[in-house]
C-alpha positions as semicolon CSV with decimal commas, in nm:
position;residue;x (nm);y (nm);z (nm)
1;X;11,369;12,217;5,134
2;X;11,398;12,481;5,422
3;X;11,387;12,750;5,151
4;X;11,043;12,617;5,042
5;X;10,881;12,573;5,390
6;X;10,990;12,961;5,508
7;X;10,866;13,073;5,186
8;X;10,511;12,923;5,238
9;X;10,545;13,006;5,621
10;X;10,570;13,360;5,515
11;X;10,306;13,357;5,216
12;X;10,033;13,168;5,458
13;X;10,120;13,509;5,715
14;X;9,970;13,747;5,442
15;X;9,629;13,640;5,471
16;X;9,632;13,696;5,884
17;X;9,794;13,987;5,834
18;X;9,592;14,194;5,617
19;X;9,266;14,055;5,814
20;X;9,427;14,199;6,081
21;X;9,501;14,509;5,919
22;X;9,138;14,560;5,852
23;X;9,051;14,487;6,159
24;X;9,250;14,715;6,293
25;X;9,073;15,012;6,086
26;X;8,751;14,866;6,140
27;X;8,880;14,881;6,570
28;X;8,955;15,265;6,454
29;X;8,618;15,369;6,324
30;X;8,502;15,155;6,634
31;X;8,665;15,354;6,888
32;X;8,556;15,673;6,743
33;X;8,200;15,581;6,755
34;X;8,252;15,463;7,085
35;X;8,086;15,083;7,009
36;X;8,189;14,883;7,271
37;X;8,001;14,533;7,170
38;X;8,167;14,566;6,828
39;X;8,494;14,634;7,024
40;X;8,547;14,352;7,218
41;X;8,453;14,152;6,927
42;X;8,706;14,270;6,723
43;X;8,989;14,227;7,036
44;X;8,870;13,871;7,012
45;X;8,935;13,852;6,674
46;X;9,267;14,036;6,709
47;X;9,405;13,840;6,956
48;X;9,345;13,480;6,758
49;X;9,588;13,610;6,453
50;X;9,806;13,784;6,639
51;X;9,859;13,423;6,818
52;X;9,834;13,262;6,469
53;X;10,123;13,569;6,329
54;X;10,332;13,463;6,629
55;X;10,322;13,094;6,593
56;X;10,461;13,156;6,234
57;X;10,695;13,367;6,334
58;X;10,867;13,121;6,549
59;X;10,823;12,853;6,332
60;X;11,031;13,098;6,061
61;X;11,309;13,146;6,345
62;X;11,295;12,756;6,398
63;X;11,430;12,699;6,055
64;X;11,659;12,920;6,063
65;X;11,781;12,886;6,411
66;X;11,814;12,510;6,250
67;X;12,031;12,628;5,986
68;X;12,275;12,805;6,199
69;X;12,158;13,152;6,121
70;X;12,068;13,456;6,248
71;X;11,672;13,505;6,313
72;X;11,687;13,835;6,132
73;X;11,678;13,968;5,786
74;X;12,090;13,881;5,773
75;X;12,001;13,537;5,846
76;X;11,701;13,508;5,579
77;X;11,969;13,656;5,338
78;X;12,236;13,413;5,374
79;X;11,951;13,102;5,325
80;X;11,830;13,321;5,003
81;X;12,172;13,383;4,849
82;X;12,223;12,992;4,869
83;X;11,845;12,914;4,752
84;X;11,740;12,897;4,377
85;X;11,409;13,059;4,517
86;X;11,617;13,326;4,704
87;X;11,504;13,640;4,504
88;X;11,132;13,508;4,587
89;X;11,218;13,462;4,942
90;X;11,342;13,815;5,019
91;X;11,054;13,991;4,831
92;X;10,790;13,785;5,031
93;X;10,946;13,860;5,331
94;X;10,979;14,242;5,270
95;X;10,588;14,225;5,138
96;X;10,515;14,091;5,450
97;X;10,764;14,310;5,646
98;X;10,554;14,602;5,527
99;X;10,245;14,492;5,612
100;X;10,305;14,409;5,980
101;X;10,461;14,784;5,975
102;X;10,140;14,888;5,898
103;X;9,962;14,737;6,143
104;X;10,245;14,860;6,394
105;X;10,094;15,205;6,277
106;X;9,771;15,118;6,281
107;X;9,809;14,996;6,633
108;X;10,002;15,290;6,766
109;X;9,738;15,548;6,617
110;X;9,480;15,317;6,775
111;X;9,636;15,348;7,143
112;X;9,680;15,704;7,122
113;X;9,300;15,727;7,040
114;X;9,251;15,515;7,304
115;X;9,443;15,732;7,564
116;X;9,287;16,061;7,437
117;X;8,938;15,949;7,467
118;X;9,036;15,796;7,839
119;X;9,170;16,169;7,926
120;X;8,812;16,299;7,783
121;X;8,626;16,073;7,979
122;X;8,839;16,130;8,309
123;X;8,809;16,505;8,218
124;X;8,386;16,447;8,222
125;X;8,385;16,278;8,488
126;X;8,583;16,528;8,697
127;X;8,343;16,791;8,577
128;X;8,043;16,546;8,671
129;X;8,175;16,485;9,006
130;X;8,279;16,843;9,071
131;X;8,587;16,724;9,097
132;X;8,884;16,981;8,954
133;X;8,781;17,232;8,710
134;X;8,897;17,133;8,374
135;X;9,270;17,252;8,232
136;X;9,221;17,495;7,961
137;X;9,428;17,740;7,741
138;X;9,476;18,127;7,853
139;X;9,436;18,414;7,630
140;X;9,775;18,458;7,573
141;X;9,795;18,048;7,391
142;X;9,953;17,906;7,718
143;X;9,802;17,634;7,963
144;X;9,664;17,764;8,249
145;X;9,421;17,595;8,493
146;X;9,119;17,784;8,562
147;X;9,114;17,959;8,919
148;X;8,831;17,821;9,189
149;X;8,578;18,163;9,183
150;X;8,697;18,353;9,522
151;X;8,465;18,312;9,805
152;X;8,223;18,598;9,875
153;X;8,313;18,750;10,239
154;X;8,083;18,833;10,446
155;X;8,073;19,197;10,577
């Protein structure tokens, strides 16, 4: 019976999860095109199945927390090995293993976007303001700041 309900707990995840797998490529193109209404719409949108992701995921420890077992992959192999739907179990759960790695990556190569354009934008700003020249690279490959021209003295 337990076997059954973590087996559809973790087949009804794959739907949420590739949605938000594609939303997280559509949030990619997004930030590169710098589309700020279609941004917040897909945060909204992210945040409602990660919630929905996380509820599941809690209901999947709940069972097994209720079975005396561990609430990691250890745990879901002990239920498997005494399930008849055990081999069915495991490869669900890696299928959907896999695809929350990928949003993982997804995720991480979004927030490094996300800190890169920030440092542009701080970087344009301090140029707008006249704020510190920008940091560049020196003829010989190596960072160097660029040097504030010299005032003229007056002779």
């Amino acid at each position: 019976m337990h076997d059954t309900t973590l087996l559809q707990l973790i087949t009804d995840d794959f739907a949420p999860a590739q949605q938000l797998l594609e939303l997280l490529h559509t949030e990619s193109l997004a930030l590169h095109g710098r589309d700020m209404p279609l941004l917040e719409e897909i945060l909204a949108r992210k945040q409602a199945l990660i919630i929905l992701l996380e509820q599941h995921g809690r209901k999947r420890s709940e069972i097994l927390a209720s079975l005396n077992l561990s609430l990691d992959r250890q745990g879901l192999e002990q239920l498997a090995s005494q399930s008849s739907i055990g081999d069915q179990l495991l490869s669900q759960s890696d299928v959907l293993t896999d695809l929350i790695a990928q949003c993982q990556a997804a995720n991480v190569k979004n927030g490094q976007s996300i800190v890169m354009q920030q440092a542009a934008t701080a970087n344009q700003l301090k140029i707008l303001t006249g704020g510190e020249p920008p940091a560049l690279y020196d003829a010989s490959g190596t960072f160097s700041k660029l040097q504030k021209p010299r005032a003229l003295s007056q002779a």
